[in-house]
N, CA, C and O of each residue as an XYZ file, in Angstrom:
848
protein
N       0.848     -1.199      0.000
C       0.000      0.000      0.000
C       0.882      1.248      0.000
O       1.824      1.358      0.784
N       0.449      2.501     -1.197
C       1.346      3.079     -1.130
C       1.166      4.455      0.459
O       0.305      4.883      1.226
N       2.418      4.597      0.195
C       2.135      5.855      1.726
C       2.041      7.164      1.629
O       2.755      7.990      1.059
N       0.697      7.293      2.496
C       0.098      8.887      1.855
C       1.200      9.717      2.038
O       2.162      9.277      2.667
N       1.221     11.410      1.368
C       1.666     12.405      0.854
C       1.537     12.947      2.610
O       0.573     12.874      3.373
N       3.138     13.575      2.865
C       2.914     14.175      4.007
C       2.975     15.673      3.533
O       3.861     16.229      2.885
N       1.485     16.315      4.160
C       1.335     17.261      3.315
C       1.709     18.743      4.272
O       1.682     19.948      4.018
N       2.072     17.884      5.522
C       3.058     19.256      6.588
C       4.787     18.990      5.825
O       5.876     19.445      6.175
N       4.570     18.459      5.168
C       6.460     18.515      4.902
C       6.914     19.863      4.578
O       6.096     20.584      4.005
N       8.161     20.373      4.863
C       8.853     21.603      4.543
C       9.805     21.195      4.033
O      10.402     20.200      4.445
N      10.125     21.827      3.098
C      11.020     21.129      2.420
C      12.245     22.322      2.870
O      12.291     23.444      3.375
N      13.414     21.012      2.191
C      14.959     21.536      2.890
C      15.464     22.486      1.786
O      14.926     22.058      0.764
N      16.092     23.375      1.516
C      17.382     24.178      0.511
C      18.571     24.013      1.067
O      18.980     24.946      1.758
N      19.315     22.958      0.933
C      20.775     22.854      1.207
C      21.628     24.236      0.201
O      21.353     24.463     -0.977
N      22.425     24.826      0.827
C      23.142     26.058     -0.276
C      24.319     24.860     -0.784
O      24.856     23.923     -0.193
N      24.427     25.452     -2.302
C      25.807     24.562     -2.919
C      26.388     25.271     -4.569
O      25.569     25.716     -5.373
N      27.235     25.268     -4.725
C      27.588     26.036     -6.062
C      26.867     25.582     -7.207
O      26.625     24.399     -7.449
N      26.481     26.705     -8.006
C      26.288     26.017     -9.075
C      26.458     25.180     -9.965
O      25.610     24.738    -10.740
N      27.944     24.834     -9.870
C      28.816     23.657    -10.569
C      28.104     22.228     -9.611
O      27.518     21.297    -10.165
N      28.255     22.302     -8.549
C      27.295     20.971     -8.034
C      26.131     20.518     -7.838
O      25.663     19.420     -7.536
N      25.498     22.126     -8.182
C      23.862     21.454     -8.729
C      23.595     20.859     -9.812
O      22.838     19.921    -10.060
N      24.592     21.759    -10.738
C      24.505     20.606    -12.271
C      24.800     19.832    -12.283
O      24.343     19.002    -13.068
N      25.894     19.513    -11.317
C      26.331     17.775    -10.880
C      25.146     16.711    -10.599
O      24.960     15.729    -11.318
N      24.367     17.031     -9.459
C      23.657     16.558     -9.329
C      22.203     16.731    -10.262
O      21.384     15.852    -10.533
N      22.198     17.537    -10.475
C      20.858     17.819    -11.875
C      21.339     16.197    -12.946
O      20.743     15.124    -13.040
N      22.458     16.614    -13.507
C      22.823     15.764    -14.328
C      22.703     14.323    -13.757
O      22.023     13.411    -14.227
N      23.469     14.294    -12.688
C      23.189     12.407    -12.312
C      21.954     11.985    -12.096
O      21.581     10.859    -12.426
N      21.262     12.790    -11.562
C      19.559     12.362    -11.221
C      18.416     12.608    -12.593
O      17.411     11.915    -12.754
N      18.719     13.423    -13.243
C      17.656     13.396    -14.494
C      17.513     12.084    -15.663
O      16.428     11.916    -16.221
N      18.477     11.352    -15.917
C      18.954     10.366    -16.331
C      18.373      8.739    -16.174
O      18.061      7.732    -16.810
N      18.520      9.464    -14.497
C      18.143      7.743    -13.467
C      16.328      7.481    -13.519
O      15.373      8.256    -13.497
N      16.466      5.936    -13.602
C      15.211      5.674    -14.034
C      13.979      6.030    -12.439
O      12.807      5.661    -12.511
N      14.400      6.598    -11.441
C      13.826      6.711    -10.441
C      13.211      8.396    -10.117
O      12.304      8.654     -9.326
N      13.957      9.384    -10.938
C      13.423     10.124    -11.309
C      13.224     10.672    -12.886
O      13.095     11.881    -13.076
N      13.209      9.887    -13.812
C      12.898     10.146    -15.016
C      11.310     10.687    -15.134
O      11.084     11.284    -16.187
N       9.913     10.535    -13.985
C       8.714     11.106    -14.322
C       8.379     12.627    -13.456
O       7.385     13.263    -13.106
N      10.064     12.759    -13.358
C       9.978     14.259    -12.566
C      10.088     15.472    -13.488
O      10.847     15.657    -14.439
N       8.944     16.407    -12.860
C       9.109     18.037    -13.319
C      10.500     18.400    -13.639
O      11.356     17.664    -13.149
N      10.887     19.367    -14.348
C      11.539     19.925    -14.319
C      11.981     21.129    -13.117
O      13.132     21.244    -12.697
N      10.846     21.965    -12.678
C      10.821     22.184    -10.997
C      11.087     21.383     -9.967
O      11.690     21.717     -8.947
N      10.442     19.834    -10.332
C      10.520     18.809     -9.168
C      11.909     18.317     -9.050
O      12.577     18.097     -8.040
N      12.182     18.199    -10.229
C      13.820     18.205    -10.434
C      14.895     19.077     -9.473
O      15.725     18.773     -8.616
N      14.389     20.420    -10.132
C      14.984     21.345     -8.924
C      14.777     21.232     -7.424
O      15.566     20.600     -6.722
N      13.890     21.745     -7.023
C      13.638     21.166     -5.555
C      14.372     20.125     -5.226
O      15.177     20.392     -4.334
N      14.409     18.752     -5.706
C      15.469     17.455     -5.227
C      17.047     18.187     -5.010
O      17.666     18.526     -4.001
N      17.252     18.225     -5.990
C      18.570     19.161     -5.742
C      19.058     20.334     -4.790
O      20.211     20.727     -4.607
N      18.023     20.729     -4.303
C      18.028     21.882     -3.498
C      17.871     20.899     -2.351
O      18.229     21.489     -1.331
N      17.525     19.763     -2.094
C      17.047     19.092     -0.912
C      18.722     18.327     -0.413
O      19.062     18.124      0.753
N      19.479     18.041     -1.546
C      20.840     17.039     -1.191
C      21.559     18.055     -0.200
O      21.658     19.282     -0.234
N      22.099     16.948      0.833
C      23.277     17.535      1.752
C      24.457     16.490      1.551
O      24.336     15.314      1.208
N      25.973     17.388      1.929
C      26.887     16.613      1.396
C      27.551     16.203      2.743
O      27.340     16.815      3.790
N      28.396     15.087      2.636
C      28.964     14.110      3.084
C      30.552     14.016      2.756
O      31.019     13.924      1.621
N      31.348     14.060      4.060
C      32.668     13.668      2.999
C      33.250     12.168      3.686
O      32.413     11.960      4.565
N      33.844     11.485      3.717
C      34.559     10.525      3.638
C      35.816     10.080      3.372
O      36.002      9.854      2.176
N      36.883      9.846      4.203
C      38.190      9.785      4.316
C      38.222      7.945      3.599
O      37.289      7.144      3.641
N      39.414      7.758      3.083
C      39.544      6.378      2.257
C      39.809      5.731      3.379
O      40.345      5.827      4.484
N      38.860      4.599      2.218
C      39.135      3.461      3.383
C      37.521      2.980      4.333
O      37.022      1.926      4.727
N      37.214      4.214      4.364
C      35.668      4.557      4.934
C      34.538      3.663      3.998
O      34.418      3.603      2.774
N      33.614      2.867      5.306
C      32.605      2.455      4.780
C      31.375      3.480      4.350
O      31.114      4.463      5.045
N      30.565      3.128      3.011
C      29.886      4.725      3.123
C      27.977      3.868      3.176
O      26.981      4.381      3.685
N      28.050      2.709      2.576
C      26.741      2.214      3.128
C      27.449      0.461      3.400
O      28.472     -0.021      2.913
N      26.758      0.032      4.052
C      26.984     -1.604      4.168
C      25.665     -2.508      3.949
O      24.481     -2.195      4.070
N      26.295     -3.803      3.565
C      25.402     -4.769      3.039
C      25.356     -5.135      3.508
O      26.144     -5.726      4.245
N      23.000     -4.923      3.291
C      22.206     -5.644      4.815
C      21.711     -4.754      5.440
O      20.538     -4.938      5.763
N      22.417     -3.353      5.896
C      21.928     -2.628      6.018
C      20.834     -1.792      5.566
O      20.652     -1.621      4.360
N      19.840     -1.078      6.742
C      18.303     -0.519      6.031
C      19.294      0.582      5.530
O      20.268      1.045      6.123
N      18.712      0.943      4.055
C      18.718      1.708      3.351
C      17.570      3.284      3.509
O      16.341      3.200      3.507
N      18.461      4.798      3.650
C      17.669      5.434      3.881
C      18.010      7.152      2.911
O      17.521      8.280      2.982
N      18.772      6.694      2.323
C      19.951      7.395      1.668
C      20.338      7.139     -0.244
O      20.895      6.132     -0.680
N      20.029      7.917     -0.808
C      20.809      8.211     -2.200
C      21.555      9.125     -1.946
O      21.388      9.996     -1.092
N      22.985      8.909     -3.128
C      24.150      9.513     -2.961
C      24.522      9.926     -4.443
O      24.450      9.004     -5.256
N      24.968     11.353     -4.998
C      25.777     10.967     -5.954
C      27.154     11.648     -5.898
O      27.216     12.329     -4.875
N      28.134     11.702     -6.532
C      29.535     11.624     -6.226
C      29.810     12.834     -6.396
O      29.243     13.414     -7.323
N      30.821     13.612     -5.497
C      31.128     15.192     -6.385
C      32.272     14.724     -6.935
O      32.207     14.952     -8.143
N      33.707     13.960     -6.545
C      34.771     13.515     -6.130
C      35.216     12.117     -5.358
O      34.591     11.395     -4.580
N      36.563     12.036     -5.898
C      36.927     10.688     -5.148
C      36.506      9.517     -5.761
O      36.079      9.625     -6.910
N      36.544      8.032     -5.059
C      36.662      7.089     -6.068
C      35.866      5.554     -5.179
O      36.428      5.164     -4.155
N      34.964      5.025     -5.529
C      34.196      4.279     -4.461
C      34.462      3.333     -4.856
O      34.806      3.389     -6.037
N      34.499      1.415     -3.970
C      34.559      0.484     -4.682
C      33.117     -0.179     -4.257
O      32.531      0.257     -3.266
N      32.637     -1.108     -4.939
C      31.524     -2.088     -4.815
C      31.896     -3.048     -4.423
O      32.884     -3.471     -5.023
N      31.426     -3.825     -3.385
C      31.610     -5.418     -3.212
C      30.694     -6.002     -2.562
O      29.851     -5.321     -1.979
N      30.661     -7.309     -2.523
C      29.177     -8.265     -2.251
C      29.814     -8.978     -1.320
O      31.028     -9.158     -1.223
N      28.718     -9.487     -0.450
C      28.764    -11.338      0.346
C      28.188    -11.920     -0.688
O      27.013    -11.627     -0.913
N      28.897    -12.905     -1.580
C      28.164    -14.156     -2.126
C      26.658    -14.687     -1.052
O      25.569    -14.977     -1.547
N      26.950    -14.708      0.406
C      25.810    -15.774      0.747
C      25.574    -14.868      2.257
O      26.072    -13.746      2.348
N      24.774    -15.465      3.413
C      24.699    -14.540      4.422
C      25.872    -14.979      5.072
O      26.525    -14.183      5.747
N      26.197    -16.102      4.950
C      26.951    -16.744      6.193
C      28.669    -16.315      5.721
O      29.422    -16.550      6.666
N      29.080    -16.000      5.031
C      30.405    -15.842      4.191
C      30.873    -14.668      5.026
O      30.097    -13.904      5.600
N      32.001    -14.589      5.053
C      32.940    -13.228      5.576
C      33.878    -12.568      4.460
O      34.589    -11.563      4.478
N      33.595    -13.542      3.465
C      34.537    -12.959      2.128
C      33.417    -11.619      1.598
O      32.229    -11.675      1.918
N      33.843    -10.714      0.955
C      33.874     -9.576     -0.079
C      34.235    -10.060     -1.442
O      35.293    -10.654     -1.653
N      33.495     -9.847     -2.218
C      33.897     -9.939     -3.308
C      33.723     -8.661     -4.778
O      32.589     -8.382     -5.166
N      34.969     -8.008     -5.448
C      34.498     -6.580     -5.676
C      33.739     -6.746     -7.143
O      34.248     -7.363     -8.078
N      32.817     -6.285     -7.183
C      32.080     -6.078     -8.526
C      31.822     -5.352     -8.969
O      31.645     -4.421     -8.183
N      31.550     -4.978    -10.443
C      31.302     -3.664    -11.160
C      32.482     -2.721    -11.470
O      33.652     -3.097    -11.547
N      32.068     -1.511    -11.633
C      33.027     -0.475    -12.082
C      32.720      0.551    -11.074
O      31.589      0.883    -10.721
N      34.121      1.142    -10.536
C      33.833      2.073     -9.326
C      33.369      3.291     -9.659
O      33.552      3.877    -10.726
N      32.748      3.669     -8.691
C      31.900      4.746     -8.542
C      32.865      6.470     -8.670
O      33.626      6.895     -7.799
N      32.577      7.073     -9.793
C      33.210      8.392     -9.531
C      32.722      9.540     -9.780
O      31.501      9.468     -9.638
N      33.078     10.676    -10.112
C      32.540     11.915     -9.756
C      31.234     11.853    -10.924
O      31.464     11.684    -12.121
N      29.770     12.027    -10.335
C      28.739     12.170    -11.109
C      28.048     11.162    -11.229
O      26.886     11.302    -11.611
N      28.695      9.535    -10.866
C      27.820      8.996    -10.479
C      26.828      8.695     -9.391
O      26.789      9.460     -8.427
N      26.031      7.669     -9.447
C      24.758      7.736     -8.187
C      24.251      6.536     -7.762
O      24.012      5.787     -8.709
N      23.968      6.025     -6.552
C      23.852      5.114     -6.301
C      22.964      5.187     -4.747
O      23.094      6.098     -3.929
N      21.843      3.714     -4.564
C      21.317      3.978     -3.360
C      20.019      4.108     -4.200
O      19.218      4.634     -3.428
N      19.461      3.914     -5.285
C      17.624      4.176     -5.931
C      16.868      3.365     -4.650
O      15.837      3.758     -4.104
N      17.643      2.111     -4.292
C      16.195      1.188     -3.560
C      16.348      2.009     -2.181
O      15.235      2.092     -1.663
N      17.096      2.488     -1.597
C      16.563      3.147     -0.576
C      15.583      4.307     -0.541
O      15.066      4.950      0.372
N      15.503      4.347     -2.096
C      14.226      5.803     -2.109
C      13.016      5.122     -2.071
O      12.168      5.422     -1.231
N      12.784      3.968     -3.137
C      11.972      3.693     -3.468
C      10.918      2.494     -2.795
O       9.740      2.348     -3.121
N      11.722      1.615     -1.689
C      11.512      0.676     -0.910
C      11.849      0.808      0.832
O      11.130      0.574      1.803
N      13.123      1.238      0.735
C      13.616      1.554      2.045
C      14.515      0.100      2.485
O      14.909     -0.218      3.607
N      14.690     -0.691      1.089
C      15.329     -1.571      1.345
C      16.991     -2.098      1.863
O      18.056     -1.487      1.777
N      16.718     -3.327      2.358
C      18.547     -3.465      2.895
C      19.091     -2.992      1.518
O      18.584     -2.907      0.399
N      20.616     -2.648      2.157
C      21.297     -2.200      1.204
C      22.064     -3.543      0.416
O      22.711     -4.352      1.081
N      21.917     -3.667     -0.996
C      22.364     -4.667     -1.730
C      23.974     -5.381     -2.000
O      24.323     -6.531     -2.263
N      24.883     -3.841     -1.753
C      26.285     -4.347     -1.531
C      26.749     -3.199     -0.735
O      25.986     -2.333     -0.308
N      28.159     -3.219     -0.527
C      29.236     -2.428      0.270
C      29.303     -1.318     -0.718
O      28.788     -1.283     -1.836
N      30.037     -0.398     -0.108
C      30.461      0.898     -0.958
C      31.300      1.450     -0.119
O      30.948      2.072      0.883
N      32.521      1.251     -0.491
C      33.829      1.456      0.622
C      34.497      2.778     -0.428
O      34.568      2.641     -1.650
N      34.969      4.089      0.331
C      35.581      5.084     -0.870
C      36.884      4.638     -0.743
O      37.514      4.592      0.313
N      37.327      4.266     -1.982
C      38.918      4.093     -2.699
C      39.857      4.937     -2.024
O      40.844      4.454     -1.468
N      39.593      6.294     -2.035
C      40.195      7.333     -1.765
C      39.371      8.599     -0.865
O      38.351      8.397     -0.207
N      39.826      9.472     -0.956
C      39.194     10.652      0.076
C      37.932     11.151     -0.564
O      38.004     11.816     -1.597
N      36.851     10.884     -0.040
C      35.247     11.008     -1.523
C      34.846     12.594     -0.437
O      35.200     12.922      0.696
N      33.758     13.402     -1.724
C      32.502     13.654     -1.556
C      31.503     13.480     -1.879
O      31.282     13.515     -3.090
N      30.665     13.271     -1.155
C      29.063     13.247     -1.880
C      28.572     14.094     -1.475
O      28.992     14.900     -0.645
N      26.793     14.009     -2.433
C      25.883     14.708     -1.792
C      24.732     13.283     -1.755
O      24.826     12.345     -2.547
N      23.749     13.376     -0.743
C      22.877     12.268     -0.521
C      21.500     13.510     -0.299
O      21.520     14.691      0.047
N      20.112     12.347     -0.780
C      19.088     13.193     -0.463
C      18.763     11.848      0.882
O      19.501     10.870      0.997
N      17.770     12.047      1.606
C      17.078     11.096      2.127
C      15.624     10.432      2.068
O      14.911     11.231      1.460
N      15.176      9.750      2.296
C      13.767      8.952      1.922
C      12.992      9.701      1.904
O      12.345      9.799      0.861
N      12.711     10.492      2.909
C      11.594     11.530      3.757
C      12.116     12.049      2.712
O      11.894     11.485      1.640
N      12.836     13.096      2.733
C      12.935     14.591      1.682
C      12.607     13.999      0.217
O      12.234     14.811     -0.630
N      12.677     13.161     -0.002
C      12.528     12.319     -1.507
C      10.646     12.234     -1.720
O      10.061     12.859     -2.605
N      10.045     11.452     -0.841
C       8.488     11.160     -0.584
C       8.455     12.428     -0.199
O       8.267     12.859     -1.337
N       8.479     13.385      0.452
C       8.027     14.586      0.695
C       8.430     15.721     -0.501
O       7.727     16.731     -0.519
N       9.157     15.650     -1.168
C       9.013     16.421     -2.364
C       8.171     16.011     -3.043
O       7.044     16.473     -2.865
N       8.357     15.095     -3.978
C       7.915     13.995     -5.159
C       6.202     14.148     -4.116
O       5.297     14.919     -4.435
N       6.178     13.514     -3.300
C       4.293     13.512     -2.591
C       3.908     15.055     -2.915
O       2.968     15.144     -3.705
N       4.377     16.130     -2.520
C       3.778     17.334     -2.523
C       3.582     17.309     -4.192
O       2.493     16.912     -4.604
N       4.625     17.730     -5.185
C       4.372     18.036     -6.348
C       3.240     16.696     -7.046
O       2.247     17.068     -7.672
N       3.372     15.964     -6.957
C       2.014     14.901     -7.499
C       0.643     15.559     -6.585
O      -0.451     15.458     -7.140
N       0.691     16.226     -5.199
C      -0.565     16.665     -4.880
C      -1.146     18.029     -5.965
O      -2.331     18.236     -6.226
N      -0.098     18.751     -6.421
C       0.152     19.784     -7.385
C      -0.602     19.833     -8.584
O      -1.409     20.646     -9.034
N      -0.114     18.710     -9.007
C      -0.459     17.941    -10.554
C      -2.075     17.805    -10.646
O      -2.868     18.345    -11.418
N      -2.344     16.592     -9.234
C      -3.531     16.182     -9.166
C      -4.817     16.903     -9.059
O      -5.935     16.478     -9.348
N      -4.432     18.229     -8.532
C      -5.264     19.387     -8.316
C      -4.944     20.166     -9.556
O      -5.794     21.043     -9.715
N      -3.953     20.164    -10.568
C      -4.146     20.808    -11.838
C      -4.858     20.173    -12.706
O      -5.338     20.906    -13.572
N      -5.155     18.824    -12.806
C      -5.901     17.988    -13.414
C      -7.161     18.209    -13.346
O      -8.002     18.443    -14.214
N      -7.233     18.072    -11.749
C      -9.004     18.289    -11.412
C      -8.937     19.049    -11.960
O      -8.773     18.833    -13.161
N      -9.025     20.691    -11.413
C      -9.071     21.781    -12.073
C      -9.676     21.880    -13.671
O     -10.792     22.139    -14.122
N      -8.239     21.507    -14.349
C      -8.349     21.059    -16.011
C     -10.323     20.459    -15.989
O     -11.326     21.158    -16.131
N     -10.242     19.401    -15.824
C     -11.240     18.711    -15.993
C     -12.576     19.750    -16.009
O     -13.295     20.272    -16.861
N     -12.469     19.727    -14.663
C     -14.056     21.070    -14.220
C     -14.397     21.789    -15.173
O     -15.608     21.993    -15.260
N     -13.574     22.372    -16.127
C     -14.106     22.886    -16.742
C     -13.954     22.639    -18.492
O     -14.265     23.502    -19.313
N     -13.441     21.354    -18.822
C     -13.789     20.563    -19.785
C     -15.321     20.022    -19.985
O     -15.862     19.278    -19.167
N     -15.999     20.533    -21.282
C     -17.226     19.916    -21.624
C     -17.629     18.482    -21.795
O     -18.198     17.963    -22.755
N     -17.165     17.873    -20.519
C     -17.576     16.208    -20.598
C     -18.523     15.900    -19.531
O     -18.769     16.514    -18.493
N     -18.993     14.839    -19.999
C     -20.508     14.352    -18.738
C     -19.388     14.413    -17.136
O     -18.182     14.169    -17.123
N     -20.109     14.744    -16.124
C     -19.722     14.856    -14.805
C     -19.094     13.520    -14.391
O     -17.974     13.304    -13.928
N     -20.278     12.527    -14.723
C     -19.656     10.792    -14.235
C     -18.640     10.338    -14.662
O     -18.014      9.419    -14.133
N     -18.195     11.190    -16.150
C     -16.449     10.416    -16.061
C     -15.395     11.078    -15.296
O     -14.540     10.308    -14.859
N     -15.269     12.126    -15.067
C     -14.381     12.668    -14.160
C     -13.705     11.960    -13.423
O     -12.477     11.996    -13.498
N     -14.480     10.994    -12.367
C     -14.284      9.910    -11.659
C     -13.086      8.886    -12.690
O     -11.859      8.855    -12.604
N     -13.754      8.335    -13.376
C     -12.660      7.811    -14.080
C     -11.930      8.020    -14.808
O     -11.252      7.087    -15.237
N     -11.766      9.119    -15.203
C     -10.468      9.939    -15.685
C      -9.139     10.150    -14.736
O      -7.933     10.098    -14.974
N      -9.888     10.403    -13.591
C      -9.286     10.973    -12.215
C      -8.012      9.499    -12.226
O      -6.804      9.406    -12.008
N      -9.132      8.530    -12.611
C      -8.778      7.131    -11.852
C      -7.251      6.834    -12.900
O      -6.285      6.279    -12.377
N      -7.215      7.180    -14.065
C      -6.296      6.827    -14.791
C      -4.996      8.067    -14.594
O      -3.790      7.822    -14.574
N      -5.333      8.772    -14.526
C      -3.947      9.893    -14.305
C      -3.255      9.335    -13.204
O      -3.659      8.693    -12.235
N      -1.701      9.857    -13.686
C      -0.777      9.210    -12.913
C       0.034     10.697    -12.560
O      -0.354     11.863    -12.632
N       1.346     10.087    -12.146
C       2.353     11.556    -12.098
C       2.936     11.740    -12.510
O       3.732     12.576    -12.083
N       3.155     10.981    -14.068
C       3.862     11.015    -15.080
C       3.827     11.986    -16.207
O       3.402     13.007    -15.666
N       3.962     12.166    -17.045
C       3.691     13.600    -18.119
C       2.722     12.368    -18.804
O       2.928     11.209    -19.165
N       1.308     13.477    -18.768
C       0.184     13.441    -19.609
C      -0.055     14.218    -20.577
O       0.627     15.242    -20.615
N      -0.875     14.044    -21.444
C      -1.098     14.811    -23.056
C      -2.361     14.344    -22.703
O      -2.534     13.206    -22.268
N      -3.632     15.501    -22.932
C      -4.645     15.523    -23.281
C      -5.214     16.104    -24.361
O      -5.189     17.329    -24.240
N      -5.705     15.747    -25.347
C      -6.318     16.251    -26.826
C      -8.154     16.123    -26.501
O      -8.761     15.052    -26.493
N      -8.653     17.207    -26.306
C      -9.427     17.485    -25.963
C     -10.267     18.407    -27.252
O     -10.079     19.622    -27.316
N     -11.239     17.671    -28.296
C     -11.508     18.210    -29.592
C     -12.947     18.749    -29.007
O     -13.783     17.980    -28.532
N     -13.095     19.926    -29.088
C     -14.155     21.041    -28.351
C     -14.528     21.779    -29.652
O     -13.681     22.531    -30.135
N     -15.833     21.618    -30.318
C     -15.972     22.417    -31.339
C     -15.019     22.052    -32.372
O     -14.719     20.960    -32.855
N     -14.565     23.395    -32.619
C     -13.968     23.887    -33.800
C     -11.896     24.112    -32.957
O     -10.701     24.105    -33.250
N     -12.554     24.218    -32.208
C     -11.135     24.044    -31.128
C     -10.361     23.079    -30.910
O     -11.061     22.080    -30.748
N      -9.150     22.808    -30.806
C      -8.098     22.036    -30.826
C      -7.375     22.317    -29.286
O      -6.561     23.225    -29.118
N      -7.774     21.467    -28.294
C      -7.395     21.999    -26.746
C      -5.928     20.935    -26.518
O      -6.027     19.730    -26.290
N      -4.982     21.464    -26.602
C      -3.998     20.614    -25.899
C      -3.695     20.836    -24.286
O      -3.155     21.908    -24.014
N      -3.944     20.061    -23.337
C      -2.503     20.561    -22.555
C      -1.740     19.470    -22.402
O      -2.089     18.307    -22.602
N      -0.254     20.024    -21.896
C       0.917     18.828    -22.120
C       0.706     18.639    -20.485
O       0.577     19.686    -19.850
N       0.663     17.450    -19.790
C       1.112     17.620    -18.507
C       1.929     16.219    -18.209
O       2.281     15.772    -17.118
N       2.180     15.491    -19.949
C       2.515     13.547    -19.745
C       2.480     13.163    -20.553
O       2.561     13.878    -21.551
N       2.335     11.775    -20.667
C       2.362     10.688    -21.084
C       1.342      9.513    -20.452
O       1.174      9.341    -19.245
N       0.678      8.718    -21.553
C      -0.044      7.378    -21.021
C       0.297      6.711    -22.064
O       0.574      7.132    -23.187
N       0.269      5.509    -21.612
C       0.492      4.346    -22.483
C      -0.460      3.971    -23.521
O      -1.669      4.202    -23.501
N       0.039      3.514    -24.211
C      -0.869      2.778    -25.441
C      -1.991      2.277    -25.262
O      -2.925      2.569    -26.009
N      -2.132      1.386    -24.194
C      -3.126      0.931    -23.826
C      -4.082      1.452    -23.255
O      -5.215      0.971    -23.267
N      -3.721      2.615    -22.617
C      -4.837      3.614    -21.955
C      -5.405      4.836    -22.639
O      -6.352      5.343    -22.038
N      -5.000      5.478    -23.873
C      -5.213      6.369    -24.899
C      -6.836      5.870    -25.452
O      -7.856      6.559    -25.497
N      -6.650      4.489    -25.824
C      -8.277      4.152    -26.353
C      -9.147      4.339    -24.918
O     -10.237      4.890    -25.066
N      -8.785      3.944    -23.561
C      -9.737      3.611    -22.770
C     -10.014      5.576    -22.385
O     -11.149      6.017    -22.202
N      -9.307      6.080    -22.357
C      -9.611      7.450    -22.139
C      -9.975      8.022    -23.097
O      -9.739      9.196    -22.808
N     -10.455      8.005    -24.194
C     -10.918      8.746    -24.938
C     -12.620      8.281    -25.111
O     -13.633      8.943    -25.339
N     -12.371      6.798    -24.878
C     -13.905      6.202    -24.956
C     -14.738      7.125    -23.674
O     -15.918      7.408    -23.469
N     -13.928      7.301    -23.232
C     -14.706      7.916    -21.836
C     -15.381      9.034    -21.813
O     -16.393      9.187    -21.129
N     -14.741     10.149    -22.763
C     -15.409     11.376    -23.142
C     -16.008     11.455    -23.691
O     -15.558     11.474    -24.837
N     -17.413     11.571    -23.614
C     -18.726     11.950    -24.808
C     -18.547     13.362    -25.022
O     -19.218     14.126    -24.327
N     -17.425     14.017    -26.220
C     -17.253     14.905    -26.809
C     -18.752     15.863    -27.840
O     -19.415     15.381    -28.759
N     -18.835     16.868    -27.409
C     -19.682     17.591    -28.074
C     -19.491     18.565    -29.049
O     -18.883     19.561    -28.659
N     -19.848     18.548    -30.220
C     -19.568     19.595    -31.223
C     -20.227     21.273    -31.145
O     -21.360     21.638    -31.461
N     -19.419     21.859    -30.768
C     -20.369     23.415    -30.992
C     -20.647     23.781    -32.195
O     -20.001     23.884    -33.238
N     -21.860     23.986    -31.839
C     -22.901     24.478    -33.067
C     -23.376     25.959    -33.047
O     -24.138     26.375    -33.920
């Protein structure tokens, strides 16, 4: 069940140069965990990261551990490594290490799950990390945003009252496109994307009227 929108959240402005907001702009726009974010919502995340530094040698998350934390790199050089099994004391290093601009830590946004491997810094690191809360409390507020621009939208679209309800039911918080043929009028607004499969079921829904 998902967990409601805390709608007392305040959100954080960490101060940071402009060179490391684009840092982080860049590593997070990319990642498939915020790819259905605003371009504002975007901002705000970034304004929410606080940084972290880490001397080598330093553990920076461990495996097994609850996950509560995304990170992406300003500097410095991280390694990856696994337990093959629970019971093992061996490490074993995998992947390609982590360096300036990359990001790591999605399932702790998205689950709050143990953490999947080690992440030990090579050398002397910085990061910046957002946390769970500031993550659900951004992302929750701006989808309350959306959802009330939608309604809105709707109210005063010329469609029977009873679909509203199920219109409501199909919007997501993803970028929507509505083509809304009113008359002689051609109504776009951009606010998404829906899938293939839902384009026929939403359009069946509108009993569109021609002005005469």
């Amino acid at each position: 069940m998902a967990k409601a929108v805390d709608k007392n959240y305040v959100k954080k402005s960490i101060e940071k140069p402009e060179e490391v907001k684009t840092l982080i702009y860049n590593a997070i726009k990319t990642n498939m965990l915020f790819r259905s974010c605003s371009e504002e919502e975007l901002f705000d995340l970034v304004d929410a990261f606080e940084s972290s530094s880490f001397d080598s040698g330093a553990m920076v998350i461990k495996q097994g551990d609850d996950g509560e934390k995304f990170f992406v790199v300003e500097s410095g050089t991280l390694d990856i490594s696994v337990k093959m099994n629970e019971n093992s004391t061996e490490e074993v290093t995998v992947g390609v290490p982590y360096e300036s601009g990359a990001a790591f830590g999605e399932l702790a946004l998205m689950y709050g799950s143990p953490r999947a491997a080690t992440i030990r810094a090579q050398s002397n690191c910085k990061l910046w990390f957002i946390e769970r809360r500031d993550y659900r409390g951004i992302t929750g507020q701006h989808k309350l945003r959306r959802s009330k621009l939608y309604v809105d939208f709707l109210s005063k679209v010329r469609i029977q009252p009873f679909c509203i309800d199920k219109i409501q039911h199909i919007l997501t918080s993803s970028h929507i496109c509505f083509r809304f043929i009113l008359g002689r009028k051609f109504l776009e607004m951009c606010f998404g994307r829906l899938t293939l499969t839902q384009w026929p079921s939403l359009y069946n829904m509108i009993p569109l009227r021609e002005e005469t």
